[in-house]
N, C-alpha and C positions, 0 to 999 in steps of 0.2 A: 781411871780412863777406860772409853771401852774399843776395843782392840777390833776394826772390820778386817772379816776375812776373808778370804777366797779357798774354795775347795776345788780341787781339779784333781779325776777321777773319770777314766774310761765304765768303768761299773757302775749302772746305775745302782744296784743297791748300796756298792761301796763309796759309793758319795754321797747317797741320802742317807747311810748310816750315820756314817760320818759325821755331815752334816748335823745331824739333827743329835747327835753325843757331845758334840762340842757347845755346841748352843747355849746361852745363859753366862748368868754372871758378868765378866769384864768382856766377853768375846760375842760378838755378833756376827753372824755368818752373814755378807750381803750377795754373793754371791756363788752358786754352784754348776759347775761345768765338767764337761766328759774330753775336749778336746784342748789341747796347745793354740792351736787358732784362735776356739773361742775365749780364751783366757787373755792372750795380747790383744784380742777387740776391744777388751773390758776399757773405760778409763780408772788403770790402775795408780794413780795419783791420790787416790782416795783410800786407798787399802793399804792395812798394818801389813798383815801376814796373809802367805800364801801357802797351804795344805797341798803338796804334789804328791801323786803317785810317781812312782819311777816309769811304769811301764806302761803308756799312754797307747798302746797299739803301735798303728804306722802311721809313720812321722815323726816328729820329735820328741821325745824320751822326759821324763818329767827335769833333768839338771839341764837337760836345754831347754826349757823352758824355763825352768828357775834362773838362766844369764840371762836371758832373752826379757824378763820380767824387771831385772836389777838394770837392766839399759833404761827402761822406762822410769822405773822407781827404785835411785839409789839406795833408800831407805827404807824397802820394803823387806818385812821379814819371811825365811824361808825355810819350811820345813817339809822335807821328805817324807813322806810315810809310806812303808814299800816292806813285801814279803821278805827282800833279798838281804840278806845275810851283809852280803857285801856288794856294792857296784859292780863290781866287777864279774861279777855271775852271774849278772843281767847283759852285758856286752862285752865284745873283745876288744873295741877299745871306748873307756867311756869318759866323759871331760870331767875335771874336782869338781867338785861342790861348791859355788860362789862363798866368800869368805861371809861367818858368824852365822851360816844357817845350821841346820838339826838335822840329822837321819834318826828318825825311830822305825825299828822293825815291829810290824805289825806282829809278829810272835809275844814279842815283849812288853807287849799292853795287858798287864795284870790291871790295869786300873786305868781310866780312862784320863784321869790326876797326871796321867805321865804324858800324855802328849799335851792337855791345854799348859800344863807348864813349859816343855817344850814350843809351843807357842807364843805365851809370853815371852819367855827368854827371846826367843829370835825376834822380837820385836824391840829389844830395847840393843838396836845399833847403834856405837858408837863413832866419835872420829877413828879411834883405833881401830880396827875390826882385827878379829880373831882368826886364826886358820880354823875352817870345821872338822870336829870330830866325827868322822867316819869309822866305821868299826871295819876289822879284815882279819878275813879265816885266814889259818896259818898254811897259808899257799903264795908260791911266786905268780906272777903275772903267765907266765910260760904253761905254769900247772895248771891254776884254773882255766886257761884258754883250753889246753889240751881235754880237762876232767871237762869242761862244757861239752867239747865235741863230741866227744865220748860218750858221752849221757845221751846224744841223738843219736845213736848207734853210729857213729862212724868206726874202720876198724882205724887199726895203727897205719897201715900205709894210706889210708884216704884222706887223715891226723896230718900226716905228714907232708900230704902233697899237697891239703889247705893250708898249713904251716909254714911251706918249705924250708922242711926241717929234712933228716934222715929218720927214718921207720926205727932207729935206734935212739934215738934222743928221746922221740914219742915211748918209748918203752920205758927209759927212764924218770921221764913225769909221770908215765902213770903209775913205775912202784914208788917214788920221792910223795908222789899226790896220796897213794895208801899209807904210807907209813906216818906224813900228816897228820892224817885224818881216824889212825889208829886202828885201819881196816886191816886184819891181819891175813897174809898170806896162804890160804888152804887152799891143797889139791886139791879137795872135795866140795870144794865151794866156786861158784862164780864170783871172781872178783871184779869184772867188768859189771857187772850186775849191782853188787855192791856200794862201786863208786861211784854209777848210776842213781841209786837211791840216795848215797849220802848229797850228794850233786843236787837232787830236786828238794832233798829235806831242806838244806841250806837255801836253795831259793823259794822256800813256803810254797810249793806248789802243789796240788793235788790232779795234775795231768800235766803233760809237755806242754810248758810256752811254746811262742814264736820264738825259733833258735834266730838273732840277734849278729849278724856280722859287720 
C-alpha cells in the first residue's frame, strides 16, 4: 500500500530535502508546506502520515499541530522530525505528543531507512493506541527551564524573577543541571558558557533560536 504524506517544514530547504529523501517506494509525498495553517487547509482525510518539524516559527509549534491534525484525521499518522533533543528544550511548557506518533532527531538519521520506517510504523494505528516514545535528557522539568534561560544569557536573579523562584534555587539547577550533564566545575573555566553550549548542542542548533515562553 502506498502511504500519502504530508511534510510540514518552516525551511524551505528542510522540506524540499525532506521531501524529496522520502520519496519513492510505499510513500508518496502529496503534499509540502512551511506553515500550521497551511497544513489544517489541506483535506487531510486523505493523508497516511504527517512529517512535522517541532519548531514552525510563530504560531503553533509542530505537536500542536500534530493534535490539531488528529481532530481532523483520527487515523492519521505522526512523526516529529526536529533538531531537539528533547521537547522540552524547545519550550517551557510544551503539550505530549498525540498517542502512537514518532519523534526522530534529525542528529540521528545515519540513514535516511530510519525515518521512512518511522513513518510506516506511525501509519499502521490501531484501536489500541500506544503512549509515544519521546526521548528526555537527564534533566527535571525546573532544570531544563532554568538551563534554557541561561543559554540566552539571563543571569540568576533575572532566572529567578522569570521563574519566581529565589536566585538560590536558580543556583541550584544550574550546579544539579552541570553535574547532569557531566560539565565539571572549574575556576578556570566558564561554566555558564559551558551549559550554554551543551544547551544549544542538545537543541541541534548552529545560532540562537527564538527563545520560546
Amino acid at each position: 500500500m502506498t502511504l500519502r504524506c504530508l511534510v510540514v517544514d518552516d525551511d524551505d530547504f528542510s522540506r524540499t530535502t525532506v521531501a524529496a529523501a522520502i520519496a519513492g517506494g510505499q510513500i508518496e509525498v502529496v503534499a509540502v508546506v512551511g506553515t500550521a495553517s497551511e497544513a489544517i487547509g489541506l483535506d487531510v482525510a486523505n493523508i497516511d502520515v504527517a512529517v512535522l518539524d517541532l519548531d514552525l516559527g510563530e504560531g503553533p509549534n509542530g505537536i500542536d499541530l500534530a493534535h490539531g491534525l488528529r481532530k481532523l484525521n483520527p487515523t492519521i499518522g505522526i512523526v516529529l522530525l526536529t533538531s531537539f533533543s528533547d521537547p522540552r528544550l524547545f519550550a517551557a511548557s510544551v503539550k505530549e505528543l498525540p498517542t502512537s506518533s514518532a519523534y526522530v532527531v534529525k542528529q540521528s538519521l545515519k540513514d535516511i531507512r530510519i525515518l521512512t520506517t518511522a513513518i510506516v510504523a506511525s501509519s499502521e494505528i490501531s484501536q489500541e493506541q500506544s503512549e509515544s516514545e519521546v526521548p528526555r535528557v537527564p534533566l527535571s522539568d525546573s532544570q531544563v527551564e532554568t538551563l534554557r534561560l541561561l543559554a540566552y544569557g539571563l543571569s540568576n536573579s533575572e532566572i529567578a524573577r522569570v521563574r519566581v523562584v529565589t536566585e538560590k534555587s536558580v543556583e541550584q539547577a544550574v550546579k544539579r543541571a552541570a553535574t547532569a550533564l557531566d560539565i565539571e566545575i572549574d575556576p578556570t573555566a566558564n561554566q555558564r558558557v559551558a551549559l550554554a553550549r551543551a544547551f544549544f548542542s542538545l537543541t541541534g542548533a548552529t545560532r540562537h533560536p527564538h527563545l520560546h515562553r
